[in-house]
C-alpha positions in Angstrom: -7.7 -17.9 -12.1 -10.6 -15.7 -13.7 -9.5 -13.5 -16.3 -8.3 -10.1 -14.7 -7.9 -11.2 -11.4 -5.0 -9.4 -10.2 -2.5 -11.1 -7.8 -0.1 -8.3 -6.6 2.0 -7.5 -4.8 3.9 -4.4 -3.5 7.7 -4.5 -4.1 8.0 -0.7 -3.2 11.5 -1.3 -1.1 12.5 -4.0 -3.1 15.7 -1.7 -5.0 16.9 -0.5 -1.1 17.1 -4.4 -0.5 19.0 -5.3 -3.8 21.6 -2.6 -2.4 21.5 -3.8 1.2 22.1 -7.6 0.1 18.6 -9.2 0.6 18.5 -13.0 -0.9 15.9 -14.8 -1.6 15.5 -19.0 -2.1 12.8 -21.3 -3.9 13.3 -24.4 -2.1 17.3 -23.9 -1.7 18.1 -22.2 -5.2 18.4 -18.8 -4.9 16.4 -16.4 -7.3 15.5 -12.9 -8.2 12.4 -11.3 -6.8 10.7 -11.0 -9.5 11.2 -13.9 -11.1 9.5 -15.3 -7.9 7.1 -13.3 -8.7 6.0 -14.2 -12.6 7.1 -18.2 -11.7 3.9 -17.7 -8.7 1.3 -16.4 -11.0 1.7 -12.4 -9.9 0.0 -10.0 -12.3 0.8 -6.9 -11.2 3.6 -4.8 -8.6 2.3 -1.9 -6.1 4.8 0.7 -6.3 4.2 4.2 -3.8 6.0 7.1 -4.7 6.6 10.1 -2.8 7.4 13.5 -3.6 10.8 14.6 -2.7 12.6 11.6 0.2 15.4 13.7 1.3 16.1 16.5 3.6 18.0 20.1 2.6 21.0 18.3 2.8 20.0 15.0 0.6 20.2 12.8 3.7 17.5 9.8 2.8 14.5 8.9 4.4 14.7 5.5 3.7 12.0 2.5 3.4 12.7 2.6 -0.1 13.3 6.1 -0.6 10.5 6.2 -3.4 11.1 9.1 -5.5 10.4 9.5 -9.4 13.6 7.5 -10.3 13.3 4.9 -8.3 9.4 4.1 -9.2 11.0 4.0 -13.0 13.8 2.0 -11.8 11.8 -0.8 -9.9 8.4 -0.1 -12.6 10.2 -0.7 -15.9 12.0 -4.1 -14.3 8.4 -5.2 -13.5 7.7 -4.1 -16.6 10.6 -6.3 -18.2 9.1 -9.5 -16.2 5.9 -9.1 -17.8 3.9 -7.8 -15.3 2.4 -5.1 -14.7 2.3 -1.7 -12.3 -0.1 -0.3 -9.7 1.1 3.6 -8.8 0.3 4.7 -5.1 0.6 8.5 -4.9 1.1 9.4 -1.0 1.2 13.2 -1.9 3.9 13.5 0.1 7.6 13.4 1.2 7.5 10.1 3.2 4.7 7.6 4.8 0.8 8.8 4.9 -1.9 6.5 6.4 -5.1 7.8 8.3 -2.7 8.6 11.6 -0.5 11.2 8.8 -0.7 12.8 5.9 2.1 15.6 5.5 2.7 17.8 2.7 5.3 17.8 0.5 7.9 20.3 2.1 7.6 22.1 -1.8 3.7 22.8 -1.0 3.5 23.9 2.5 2.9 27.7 1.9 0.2 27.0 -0.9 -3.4 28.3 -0.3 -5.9 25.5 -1.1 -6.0 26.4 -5.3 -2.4 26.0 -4.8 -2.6 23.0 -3.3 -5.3 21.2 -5.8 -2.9 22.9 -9.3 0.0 21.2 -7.0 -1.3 17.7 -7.0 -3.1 17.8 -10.5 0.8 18.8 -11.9 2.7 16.7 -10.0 0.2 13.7 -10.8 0.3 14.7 -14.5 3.8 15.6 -14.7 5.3 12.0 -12.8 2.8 9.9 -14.8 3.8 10.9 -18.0 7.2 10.6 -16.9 6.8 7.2 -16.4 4.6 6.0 -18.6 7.7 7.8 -21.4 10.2 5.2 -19.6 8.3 2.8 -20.9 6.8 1.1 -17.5 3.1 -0.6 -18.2 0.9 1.3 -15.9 -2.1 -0.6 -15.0 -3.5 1.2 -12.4 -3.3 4.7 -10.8 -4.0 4.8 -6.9 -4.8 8.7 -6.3 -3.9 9.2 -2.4 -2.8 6.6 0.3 -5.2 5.4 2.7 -7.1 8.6 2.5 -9.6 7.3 5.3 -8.9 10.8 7.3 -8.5 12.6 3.8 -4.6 14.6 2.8 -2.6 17.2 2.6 -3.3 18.5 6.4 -5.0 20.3 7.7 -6.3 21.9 4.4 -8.1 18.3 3.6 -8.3 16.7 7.5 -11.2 14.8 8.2 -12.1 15.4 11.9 -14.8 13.1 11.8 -17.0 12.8 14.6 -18.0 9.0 15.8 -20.9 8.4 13.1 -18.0 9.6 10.5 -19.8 13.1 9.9 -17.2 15.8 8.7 -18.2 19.3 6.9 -14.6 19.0 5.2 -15.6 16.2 2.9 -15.8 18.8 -0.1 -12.5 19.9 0.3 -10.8 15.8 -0.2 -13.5 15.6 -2.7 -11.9 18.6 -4.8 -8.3 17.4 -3.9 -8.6 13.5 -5.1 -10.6 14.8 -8.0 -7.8 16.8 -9.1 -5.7 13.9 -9.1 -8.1 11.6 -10.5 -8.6 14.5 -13.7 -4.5 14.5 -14.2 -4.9 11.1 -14.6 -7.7 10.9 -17.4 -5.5 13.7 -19.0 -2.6 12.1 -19.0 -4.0 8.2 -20.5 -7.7 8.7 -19.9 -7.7 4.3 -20.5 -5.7 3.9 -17.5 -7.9 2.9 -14.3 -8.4 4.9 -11.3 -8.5 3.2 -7.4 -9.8 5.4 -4.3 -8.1 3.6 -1.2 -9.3 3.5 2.9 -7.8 1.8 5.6 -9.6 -0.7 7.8 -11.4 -2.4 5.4 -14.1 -4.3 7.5 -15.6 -0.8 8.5 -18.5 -0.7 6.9 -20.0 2.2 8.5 -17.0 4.3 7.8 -17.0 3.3 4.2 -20.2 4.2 3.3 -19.7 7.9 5.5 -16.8 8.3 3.2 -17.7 7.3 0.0 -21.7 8.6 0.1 -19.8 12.0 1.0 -17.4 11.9 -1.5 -20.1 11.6 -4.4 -22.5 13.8 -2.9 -19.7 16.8 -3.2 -19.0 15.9 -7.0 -16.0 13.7 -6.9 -14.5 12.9 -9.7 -15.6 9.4 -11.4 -13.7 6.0 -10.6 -13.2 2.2 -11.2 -12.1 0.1 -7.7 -12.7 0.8 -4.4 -9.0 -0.1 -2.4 -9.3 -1.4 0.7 -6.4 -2.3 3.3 -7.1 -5.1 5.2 -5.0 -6.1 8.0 -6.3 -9.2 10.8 -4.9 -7.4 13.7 -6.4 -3.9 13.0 -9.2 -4.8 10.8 -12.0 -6.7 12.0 -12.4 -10.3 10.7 -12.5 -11.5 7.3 -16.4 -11.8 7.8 -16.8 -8.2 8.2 -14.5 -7.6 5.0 -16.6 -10.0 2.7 -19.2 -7.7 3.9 -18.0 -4.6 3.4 -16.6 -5.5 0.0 -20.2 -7.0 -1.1 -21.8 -3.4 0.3 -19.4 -1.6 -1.7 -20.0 -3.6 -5.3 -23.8 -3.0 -4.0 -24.4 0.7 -3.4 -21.8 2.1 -5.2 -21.3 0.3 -8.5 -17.9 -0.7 -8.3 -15.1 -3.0 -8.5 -13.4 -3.9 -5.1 -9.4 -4.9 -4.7 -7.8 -5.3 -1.3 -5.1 -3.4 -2.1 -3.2 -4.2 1.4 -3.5 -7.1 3.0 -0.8 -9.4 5.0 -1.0 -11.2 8.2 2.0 -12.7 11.0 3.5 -15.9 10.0 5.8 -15.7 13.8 6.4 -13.7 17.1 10.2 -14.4 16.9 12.3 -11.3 16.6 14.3 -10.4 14.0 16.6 -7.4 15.6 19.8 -9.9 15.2 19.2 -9.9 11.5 19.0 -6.0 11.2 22.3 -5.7 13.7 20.2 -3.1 15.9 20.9 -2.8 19.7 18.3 -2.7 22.1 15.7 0.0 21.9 16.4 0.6 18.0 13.1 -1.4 17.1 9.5 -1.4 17.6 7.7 -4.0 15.6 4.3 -5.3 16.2 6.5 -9.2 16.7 6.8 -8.4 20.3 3.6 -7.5 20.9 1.3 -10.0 21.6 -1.7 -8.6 22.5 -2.5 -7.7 18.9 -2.7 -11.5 17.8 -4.3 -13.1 20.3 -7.5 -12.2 19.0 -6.5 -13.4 15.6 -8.7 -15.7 13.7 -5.6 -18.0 12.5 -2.4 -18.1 14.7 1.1 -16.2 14.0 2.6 -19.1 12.3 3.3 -20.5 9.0 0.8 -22.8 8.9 -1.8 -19.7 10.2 -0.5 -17.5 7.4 -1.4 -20.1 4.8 -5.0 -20.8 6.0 -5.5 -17.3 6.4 -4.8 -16.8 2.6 -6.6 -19.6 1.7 -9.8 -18.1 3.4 -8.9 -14.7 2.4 -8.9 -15.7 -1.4 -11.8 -17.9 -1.3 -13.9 -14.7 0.3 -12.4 -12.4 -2.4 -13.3 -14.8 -5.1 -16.9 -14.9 -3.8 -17.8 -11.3 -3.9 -20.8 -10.3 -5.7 -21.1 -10.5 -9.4 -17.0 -11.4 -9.8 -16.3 -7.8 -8.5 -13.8 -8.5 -6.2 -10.9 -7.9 -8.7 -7.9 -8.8 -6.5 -5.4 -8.3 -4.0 -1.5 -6.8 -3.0 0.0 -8.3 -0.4 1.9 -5.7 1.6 5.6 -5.7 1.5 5.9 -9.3 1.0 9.5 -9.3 0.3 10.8 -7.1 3.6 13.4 -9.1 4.7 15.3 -8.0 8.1 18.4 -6.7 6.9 20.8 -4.2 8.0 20.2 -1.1 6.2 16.6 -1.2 5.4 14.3 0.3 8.0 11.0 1.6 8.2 12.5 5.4 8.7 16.0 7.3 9.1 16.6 9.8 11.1 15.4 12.3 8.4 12.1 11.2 7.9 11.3 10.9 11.7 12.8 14.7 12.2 9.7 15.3 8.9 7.0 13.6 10.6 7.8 14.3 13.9 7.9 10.5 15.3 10.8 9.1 18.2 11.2 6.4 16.0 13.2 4.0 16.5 14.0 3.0 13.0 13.5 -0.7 12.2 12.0 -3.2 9.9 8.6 -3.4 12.0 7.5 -5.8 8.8 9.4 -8.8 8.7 7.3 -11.2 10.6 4.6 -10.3 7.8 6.1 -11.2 4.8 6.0 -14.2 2.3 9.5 -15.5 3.4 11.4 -16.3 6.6 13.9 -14.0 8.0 16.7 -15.9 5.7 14.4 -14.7 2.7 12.8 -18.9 2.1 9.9 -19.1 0.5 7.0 -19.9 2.8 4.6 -22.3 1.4 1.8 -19.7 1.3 3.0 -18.4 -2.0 1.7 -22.7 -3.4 -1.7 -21.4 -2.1 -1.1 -17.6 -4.2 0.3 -19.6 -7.3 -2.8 -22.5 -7.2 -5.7 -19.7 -6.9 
């Protein structure tokens, strides 16, 4: 493996599935998680955290429920198995992506100075909390998928189809703010910026050639997620991840990636009746146009060619990976919502896993053999 390559991988649920009873076996013996983990070669855990996870009357919102003491539950175990941690700041209460990206309920009545103070304290104020518990930060991930920008509407992108905004100051101020709590905090910790849809290359450069023209704060890695059925193909990734190293100067880490290993539904492991579910394994429209097929064997050429493209971007920029959730086992109890967090971002739900047929493990929580590919890189 070249030296600083990180393998990672994000274990953000991974304390809600100790609780709910998830197991998990190297070829028949069961084992902790993370000593899977440092026995396959990975470097460093992904952990989100989100502001406040609970309604007014402390109801959960599940899918890790991911507040400060839970990052410095899961971060200083990591810590303990010698690797180390990635912190993904959502700036909210629950999920953001580039379809959501809520306040926190504690900063909904803030003008936009408010907002920016907000997010520079809360980033300074939770880092140094955790960095104090002794957990081995090794990279700082200001905002989640930030494609369509946070905190809306006050930093919405509403992007036209050639990507133009005339918002782009107003993320630029926000992530900078983060970015600056950060360098104040432990100014030798390192910095990711992180998109969705990672063989976009037109929407990339629109972003990022926006961002620096309004004075956004400096960085070190370019995050891209990169998911097969949403994405584009791993061509148009090793692409966009060469463009990026190219025009802007930086590192690049794929800082989601995952792909299905089956189409075979998991709802009996989760105990869910009919209707309670709503995973991408039923719908197979999405991986028909898949480059390698939704099975084991697919998930471990995929990687294969995944790595090999990563390993070959320009100059030994491409720094690395996190596979997704790789340890989201279906069981009963761990969800992608509850009812709390669907009432705080408005969604029907229903409630379930919606991961499992993405993971590293079968549905009993086996290895698959595409962590031998992960371990050999």
């Amino acid at each position: 493996m070249r030296e600083g390559f990180i393998k990672g991988m994000d274990l953000s649920t991974c304390r809600e599935l100790e609780e709910c009873g998830a197991k998990y076996f190297d070829h028949g013996v069961e084992k902790d998680i993370l000593d899977i983990m440092t026995e396959n070669g990975v470097t460093m855990i992904r952990l989100r955290l989100w502001n406040d996870p609970y309604d007014k009357s402390g109801a959960k919102y599940g899918a890790g429920t991911n507040d400060l003491d839970t990052t410095i539950y899961i971060g200083k175990k990591v810590t303990e198995h010698g690797m180390k941690v990635l912190l993904d700041y959502h700036y909210s209460d629950f999920w953001t992506d580039p379809g959501k990206q809520f306040k926190p309920k504690a900063w909904r009545t803030l003008g936009f100075d408010g907002l920016k103070a907000a997010l520079h304290d809360f980033t300074r104020d939770s880092l140094k909390a955790i960095l104090d518990a002794g957990v081995d930060i090794g990279m700082v991930q200001v905002g989640n998928e930030v494609t369509n920008g946070l905190l809306w509407p006050d930093g919405k992108l509403d992007k036209d189809e050639n990507y133009n905004c005339d918002n782009y100051p107003a993320v630029a101020e926000l992530i900078s703010a983060g970015i600056d709590a950060v360098r104040e905090t432990d100014d030798r910790i390192p910095v990711m910026i992180h998109l969705d849809n990672g063989g976009n290359n037109l929407m990339y450069r629109a972003w990022f050639d926006n961002y620096f023209a309004n004075g956004g704060s400096d960085f070190e890695y370019i995050g891209l997620s990169y998911y097969p059925v949403w994405h584009g193909t791993l061509s148009d990734l090793e692409n966009n991840m060469n463009d990026m190293v190219k025009r802007y100067n930086k590192n690049v880490i794929v800082a989601e990636v995952s792909t299905t290993w089956t189409l075979r539904d998991y709802a009996e492991y989760e105990k869910l009746g009919e209707g309670e579910r709503k995973g991408i394994a039923t719908k197979k429209e999405l991986v028909e146009k898949l480059e390698y097929p939704p099975t084991v064997e697919g998930q471990v050429n995929f990687t294969k060619d995944f790595l090999g493209r990563l390993d070959k971007v320009m100059g030994g920029r491409g720094k690395g990976f996190f596979w997704w959730e790789p340890g989201w086992v279906p069981v009963p109890g761990s969800g992608w919502a509850t009812p709390a967090s669907l009432k705080y971002i408005e969604d029907p739900g229903p409630c379930g896993n919606e991961w499992a047929n993405q993971i590293l493990f079968d549905y009993e929580g086996n290895m698959h053999p595409t962590w031998d590919v992960i371990r050999d890189f």
